[in-house]
PyMOL Python script that loads the backbone (N, CA, C, O; Angstrom):
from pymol import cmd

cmd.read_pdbstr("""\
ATOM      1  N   UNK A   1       9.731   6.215  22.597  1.00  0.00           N
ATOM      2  CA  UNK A   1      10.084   5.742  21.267  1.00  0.00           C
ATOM      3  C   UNK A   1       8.877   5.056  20.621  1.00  0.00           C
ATOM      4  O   UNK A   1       8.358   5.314  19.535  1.00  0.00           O
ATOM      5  N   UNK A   2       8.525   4.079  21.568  1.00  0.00           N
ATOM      6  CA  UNK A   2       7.500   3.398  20.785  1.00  0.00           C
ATOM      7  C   UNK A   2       5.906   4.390  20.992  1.00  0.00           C
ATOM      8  O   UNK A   2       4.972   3.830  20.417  1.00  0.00           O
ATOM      9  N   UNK A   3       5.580   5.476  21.574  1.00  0.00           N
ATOM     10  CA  UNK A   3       4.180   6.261  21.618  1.00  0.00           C
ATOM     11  C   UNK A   3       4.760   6.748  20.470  1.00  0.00           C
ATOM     12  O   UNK A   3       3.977   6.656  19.525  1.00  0.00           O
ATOM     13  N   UNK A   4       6.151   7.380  20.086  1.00  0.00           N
ATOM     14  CA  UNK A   4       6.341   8.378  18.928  1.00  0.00           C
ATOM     15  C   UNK A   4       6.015   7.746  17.600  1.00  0.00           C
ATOM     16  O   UNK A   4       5.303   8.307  16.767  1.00  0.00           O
ATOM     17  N   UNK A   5       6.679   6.296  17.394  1.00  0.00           N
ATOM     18  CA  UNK A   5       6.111   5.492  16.356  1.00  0.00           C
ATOM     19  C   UNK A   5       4.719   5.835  15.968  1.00  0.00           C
ATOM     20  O   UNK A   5       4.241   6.500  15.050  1.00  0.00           O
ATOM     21  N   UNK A   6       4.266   5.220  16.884  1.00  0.00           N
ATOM     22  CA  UNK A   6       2.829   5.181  16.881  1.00  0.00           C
ATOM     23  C   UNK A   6       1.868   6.482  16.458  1.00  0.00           C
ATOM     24  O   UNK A   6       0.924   6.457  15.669  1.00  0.00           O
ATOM     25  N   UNK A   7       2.224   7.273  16.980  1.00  0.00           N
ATOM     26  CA  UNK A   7       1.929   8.403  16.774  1.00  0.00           C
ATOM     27  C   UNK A   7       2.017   9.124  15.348  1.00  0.00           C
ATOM     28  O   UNK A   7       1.165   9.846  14.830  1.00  0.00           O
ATOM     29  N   UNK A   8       3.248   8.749  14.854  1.00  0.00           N
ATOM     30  CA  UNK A   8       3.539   8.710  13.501  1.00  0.00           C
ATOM     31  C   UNK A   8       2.760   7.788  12.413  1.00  0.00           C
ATOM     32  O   UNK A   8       2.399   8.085  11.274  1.00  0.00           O
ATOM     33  N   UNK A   9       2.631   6.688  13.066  1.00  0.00           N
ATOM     34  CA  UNK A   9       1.867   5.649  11.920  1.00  0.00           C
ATOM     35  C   UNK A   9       0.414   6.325  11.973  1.00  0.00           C
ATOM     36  O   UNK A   9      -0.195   6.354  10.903  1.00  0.00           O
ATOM     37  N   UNK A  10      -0.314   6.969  13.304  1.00  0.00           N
ATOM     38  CA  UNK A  10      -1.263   7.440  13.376  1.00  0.00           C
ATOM     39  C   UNK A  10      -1.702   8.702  12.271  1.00  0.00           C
ATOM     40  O   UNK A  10      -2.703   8.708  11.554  1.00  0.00           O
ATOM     41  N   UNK A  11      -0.906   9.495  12.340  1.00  0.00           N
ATOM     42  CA  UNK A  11      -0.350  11.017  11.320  1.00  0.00           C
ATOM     43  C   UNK A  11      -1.074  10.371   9.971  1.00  0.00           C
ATOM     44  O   UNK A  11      -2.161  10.560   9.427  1.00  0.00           O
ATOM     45  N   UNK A  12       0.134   9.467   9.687  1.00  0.00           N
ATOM     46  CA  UNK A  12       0.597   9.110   8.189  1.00  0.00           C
ATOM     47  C   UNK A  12      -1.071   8.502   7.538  1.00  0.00           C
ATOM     48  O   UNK A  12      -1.633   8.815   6.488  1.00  0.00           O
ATOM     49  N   UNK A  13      -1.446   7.703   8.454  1.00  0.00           N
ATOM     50  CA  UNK A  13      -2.782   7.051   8.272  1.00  0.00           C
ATOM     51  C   UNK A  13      -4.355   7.776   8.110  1.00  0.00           C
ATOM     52  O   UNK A  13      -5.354   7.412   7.490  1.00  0.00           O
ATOM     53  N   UNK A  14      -4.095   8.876   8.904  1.00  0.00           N
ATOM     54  CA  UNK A  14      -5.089  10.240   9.077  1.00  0.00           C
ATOM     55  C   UNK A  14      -4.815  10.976   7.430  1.00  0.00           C
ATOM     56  O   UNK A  14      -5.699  11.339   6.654  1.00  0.00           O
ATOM     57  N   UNK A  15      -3.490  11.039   7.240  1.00  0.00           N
ATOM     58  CA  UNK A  15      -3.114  12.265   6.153  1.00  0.00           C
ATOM     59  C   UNK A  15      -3.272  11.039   4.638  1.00  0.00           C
ATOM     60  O   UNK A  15      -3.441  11.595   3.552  1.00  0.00           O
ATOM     61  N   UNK A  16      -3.224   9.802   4.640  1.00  0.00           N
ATOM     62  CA  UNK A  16      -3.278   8.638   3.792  1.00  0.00           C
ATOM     63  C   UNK A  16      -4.748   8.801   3.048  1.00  0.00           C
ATOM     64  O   UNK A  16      -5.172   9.051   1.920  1.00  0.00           O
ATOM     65  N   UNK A  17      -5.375   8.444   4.640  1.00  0.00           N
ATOM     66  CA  UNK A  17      -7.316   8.435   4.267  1.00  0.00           C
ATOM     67  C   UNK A  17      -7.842  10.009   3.707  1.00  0.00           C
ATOM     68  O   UNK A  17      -8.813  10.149   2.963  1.00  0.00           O
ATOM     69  N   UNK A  18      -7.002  11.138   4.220  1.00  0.00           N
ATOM     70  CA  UNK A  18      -7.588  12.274   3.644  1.00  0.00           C
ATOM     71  C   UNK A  18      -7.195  12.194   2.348  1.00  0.00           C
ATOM     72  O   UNK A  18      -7.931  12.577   1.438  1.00  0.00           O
ATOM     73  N   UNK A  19      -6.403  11.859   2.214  1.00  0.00           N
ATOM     74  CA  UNK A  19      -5.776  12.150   0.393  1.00  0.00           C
ATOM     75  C   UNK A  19      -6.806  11.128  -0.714  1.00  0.00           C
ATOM     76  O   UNK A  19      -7.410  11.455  -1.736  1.00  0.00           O
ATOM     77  N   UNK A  20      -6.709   9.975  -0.108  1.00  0.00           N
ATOM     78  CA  UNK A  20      -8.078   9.142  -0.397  1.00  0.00           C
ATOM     79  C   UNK A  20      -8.993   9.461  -0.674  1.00  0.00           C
ATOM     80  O   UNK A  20      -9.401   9.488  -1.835  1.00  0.00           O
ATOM     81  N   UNK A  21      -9.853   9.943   0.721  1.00  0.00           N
ATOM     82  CA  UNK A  21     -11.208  10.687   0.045  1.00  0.00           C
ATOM     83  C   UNK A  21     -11.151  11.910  -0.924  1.00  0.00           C
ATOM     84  O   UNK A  21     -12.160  12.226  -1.554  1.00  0.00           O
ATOM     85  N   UNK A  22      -9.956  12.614  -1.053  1.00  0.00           N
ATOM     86  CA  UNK A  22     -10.170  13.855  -1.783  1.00  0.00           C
ATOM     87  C   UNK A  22      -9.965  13.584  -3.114  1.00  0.00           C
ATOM     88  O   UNK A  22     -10.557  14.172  -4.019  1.00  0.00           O
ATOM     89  N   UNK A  23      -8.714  12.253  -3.352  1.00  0.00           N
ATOM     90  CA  UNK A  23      -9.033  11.704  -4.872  1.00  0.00           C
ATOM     91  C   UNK A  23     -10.433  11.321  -5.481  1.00  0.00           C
ATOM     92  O   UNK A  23     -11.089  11.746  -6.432  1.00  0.00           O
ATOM     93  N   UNK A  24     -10.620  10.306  -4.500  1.00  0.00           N
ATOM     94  CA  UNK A  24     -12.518   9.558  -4.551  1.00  0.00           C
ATOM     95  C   UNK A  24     -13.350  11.244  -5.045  1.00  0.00           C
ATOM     96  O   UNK A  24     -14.022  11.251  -6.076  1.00  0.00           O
ATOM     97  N   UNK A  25     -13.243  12.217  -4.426  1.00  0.00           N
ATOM     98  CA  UNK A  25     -14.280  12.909  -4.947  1.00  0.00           C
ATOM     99  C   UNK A  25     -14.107  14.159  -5.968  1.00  0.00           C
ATOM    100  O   UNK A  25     -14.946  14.919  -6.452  1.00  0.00           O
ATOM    101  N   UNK A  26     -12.318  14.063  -6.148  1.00  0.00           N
ATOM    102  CA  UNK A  26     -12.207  14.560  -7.371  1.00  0.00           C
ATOM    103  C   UNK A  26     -12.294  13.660  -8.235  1.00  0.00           C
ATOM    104  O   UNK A  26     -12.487  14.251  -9.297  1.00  0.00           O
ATOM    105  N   UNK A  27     -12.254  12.087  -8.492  1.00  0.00           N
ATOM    106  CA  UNK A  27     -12.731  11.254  -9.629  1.00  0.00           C
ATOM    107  C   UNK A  27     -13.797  10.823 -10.069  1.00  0.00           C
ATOM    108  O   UNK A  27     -14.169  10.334 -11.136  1.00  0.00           O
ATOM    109  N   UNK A  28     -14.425  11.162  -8.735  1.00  0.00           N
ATOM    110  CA  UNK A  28     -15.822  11.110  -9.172  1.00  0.00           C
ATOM    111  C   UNK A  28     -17.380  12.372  -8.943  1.00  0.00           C
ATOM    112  O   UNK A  28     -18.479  12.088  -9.419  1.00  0.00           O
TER     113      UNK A  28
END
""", "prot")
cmd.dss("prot")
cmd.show_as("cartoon", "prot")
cmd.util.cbc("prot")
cmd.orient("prot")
């Protein structure tokens, strides 16, 4: 239960920062 959490917050955080940088370099 708790590796699956984790694992998930891991996902969400990976797929968070990609969306991030791909705004950052479509805005700029």
């Amino acid at each position: 239960m708790h590796q699956t959490l984790l694992f998930i917050g891991a996902k969400w955080i990976t797929t968070s920062f990609f969306f991030l940088s791909f705004f950052f370099n479509f805005a700029f």
